[in-house]
C-alpha positions in Angstrom: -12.2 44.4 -76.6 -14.0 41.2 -77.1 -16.7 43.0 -78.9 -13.8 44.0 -81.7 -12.4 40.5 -81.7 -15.6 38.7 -82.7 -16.5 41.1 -85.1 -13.2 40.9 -86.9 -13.9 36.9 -86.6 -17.4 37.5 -88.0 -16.3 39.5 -90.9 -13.0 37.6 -92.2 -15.4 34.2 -92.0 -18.6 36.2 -94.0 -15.9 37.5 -96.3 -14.4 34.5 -96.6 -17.2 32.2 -97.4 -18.3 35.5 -100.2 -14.9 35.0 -101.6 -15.5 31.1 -102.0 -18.3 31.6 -103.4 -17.1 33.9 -105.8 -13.6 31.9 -106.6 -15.4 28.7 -106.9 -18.2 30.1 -109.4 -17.2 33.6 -111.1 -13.6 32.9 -111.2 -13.9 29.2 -112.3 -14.3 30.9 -115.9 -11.4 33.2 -116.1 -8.6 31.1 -113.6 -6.4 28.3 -114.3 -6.6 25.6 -111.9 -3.1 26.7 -110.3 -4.8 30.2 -110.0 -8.2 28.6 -108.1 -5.9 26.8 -105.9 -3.7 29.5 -105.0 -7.1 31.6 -104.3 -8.7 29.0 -102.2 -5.4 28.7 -100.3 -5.9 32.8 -99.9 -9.6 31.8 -98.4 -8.8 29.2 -96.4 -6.1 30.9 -94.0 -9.2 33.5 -93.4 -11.4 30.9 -92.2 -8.4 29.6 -90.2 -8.2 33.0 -88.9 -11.6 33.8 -88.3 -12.3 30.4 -86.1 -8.8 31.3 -83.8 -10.2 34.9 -83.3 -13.7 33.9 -82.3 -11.6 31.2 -80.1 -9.5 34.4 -78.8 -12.6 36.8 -78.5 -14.7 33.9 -76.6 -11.9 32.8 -73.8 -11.8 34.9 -70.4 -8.5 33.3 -69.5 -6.3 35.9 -71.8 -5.3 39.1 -71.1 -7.2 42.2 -72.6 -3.2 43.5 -73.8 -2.3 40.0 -75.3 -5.3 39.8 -77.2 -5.6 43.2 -78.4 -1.8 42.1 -79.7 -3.0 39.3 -81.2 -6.0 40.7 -82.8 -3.5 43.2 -84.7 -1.0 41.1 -85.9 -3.9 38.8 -86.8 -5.9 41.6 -88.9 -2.6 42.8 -90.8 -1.6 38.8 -90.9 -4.7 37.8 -93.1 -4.6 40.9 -95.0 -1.3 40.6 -95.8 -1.6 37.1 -96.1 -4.6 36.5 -98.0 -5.0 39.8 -99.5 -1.9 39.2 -101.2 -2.6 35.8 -102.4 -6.1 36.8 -104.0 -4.4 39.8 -105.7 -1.5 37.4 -107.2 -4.0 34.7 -108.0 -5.9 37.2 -110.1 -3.2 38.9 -111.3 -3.8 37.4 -115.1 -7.5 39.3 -115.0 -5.7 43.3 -115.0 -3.0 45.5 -116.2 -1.1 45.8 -112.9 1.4 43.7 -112.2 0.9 42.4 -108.3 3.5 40.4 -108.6 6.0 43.5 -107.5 3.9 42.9 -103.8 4.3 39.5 -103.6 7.3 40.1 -100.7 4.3 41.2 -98.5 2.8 37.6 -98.3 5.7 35.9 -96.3 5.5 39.1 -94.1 1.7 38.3 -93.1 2.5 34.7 -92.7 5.4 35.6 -90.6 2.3 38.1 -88.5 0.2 35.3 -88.0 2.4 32.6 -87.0 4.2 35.7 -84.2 0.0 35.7 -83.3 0.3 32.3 -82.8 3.5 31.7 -80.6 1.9 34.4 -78.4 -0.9 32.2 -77.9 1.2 29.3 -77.2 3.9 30.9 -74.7 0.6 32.3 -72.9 -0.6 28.7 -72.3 2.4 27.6 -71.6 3.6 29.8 -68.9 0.1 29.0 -67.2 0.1 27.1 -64.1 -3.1 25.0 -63.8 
């Protein structure tokens, strides 16, 4: 399980720091300022993400069930979350309109902050 955790957590923070890249130079061109800001906002929750799943996939103190929860509501959070965001920011650059998705971004925030509270009842019903 850990193995899966910190490979998700390696792959949202490479594709994050690609999709930085790629916002901050490619994108520069084509995307107001509003739209760069909205992207980066997209990048930076995967980052976010990334760091708490290499946090989860590194501690031996949580449960293989609690984190295999947390990984999943995690993975759909950012890609709801962040996938949404990147297609709405660069929704000017194509025909389809992904606007008519843009319900699904409050459902991945919603997923990541449910990862989260999970985290936080789990440290706080710990005695120590």
């Amino acid at each position: 399980m850990n193995n899966k955790i910190l490979s998700t957590a390696a792959f949202f923070g490479m594709t994050s720091i690609v999709l930085g890249a790629f916002g901050a130079h490619a994108l520069k061109q084509v995307l107001t300022i509003e739209q760069l800001t909205t992207f980066e906002t997209g990048v930076k929750y995967q980052m976010y993400h990334a760091l708490f799943l290499l946090f989860l996939g590194l501690n031996t103190e949580i449960s293989k069930e609690l984190k295999k929860t947390i990984l999943v509501l995690t993975i759909f959070g950012v890609v709801f979350f962040s996938g949404s965001i990147y297609l709405l920011a660069t929704d000017s650059l194509n025909s389809f309109n992904f606007k008519t998705i843009g319900f699904i971004t409050p459902i991945g925030g919603l997923l990541l902050i449910v990862a989260w509270g999970l985290l936080m009842v789990h440290f706080l019903k710990k005695k120590i």
